[in-house]
C-alpha positions, -999 to 999 in steps of 0.1 A, spaced: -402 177 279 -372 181 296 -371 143 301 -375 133 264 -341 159 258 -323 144 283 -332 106 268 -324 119 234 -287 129 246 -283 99 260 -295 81 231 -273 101 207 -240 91 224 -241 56 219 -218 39 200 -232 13 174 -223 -16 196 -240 -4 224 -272 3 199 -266 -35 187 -266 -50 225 -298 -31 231 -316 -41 198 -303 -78 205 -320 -78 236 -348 -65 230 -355 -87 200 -344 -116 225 -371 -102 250 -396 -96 220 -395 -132 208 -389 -148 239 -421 -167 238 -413 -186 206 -380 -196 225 -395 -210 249 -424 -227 227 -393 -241 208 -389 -264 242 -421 -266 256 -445 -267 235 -430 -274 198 -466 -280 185 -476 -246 185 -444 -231 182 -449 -221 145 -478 -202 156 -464 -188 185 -433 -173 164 -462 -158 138 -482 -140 169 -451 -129 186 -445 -102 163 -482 -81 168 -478 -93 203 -446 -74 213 -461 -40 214 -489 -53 240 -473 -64 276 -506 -81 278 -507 -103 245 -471 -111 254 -479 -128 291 -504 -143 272 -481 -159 242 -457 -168 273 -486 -189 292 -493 -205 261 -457 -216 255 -454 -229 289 -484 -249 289 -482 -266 260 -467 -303 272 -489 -296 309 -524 -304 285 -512 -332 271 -495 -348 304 -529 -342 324 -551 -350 299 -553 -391 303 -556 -382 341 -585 -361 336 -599 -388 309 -598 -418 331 -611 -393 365 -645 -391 340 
């Protein structure tokens, strides 16, 4: 308990720029896999953007939404090679 008190102090004496830097980035960090859609994979990036908001409170379903950012372009690059491999 002593450690929520001692957060909340902390908390408390910030000024309102230092609350907007930390609400920037975390709403960078929140919607970083749409950012990154945006360049790799622009396909899905609508989606991405949509499922990024239930997604930031789960660590989880946030790696996910990053893997599928970054792997949009690698499907379609590979997938000829793994046609013409068949």
């Amino acid at each position: 308990m002593e450690m929520f008190n001692e957060f909340w102090a902390q908390l408390q004496s910030l000024n309102g720029v230092q609350i907007g830097i930390i609400l920037f980035a975390v709403a960078v960090v929140w919607f970083l896999p749409a950012m990154v859609a945006a360049v790799l994979n622009p396909a899905h990036a609508k989606y991405i953007l949509v499922a990024c908001v239930p997604a930031g409170f789960s660590i989880i379903a946030w790696c996910g939404l990053m893997v599928w950012a970054c792997t949009g372009k690698v499907f379609e690059k590979y997938k000829d090679k793994v046609a013409q491999t068949s």
